[in-house]
N, C-alpha and C positions, 0 to 999 in steps of 0.2 A: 916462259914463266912456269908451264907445269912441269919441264925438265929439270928445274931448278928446286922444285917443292918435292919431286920423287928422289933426286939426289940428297936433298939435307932431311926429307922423311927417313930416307932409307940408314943415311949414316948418321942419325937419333936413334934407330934401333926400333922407330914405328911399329912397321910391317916389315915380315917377312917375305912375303909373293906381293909384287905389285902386278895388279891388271892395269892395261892401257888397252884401252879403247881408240883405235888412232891406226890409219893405212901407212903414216906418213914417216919415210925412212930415214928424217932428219933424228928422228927415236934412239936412232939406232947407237949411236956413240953416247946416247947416256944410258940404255939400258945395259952395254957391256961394261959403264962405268958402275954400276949399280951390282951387278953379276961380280966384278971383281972385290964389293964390299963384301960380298957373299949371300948378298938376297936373289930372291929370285923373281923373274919377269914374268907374266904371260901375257897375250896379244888376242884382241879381238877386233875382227873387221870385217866389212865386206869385201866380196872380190875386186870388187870392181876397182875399188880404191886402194887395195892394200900392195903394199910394199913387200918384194920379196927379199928385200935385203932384211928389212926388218924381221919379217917372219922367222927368217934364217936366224935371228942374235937371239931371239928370246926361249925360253926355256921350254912352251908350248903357244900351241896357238889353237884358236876358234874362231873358223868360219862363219860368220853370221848370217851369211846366206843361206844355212840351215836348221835354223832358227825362225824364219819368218811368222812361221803359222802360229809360233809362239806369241808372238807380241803384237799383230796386227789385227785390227779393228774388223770383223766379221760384214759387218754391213759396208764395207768399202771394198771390197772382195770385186766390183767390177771396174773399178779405179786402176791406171798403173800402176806399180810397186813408188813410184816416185811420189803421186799426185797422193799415196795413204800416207809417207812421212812426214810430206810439208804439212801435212793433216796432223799430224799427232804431233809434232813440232810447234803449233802455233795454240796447242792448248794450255 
């Protein structure tokens, strides 16, 4: 469904840069679909999860692995990196 809403956003002339949030390389034939309307992609993910096919089609990409300190909850700091998202997840 959302390949489907960034496809007909993008050929309404929405947006210009679409972010996707998303490791997953099944992305990747609609954001080249999307690139050949003439918008443009960029991709955020972690490592752990993210697709190098995808990283490879879009126009830039960000690491979110290097971002952490940025958005995570200070008093969960002796929690593992897992146990603070299902945490910030379930607010």
């Amino acid at each position: 469904m959302l390949a489907t809403v960034m496809l007909s956003l993008a050929y309404n002339g929405v947006y210009d840069t679409a972010i996707l949030v998303s490791g997953d390389s099944d992305f990747s034939y609609t954001v080249e679909d999307i690139q050949r309307i003439g918008k443009r992609v960029e991709n955020a993910s972690f490592k752990k999860i993210s697709s190098f096919q995808l990283r490879k089609v879009c126009d830039r990409f960000v690491l979110l692995d290097e971002y952490l300190d940025r958005f995570l909850i200070e008093e969960a700091q002796n929690q593992s990196i897992w146990a603070r998202f299902s945490k910030l997840w379930r607010k």
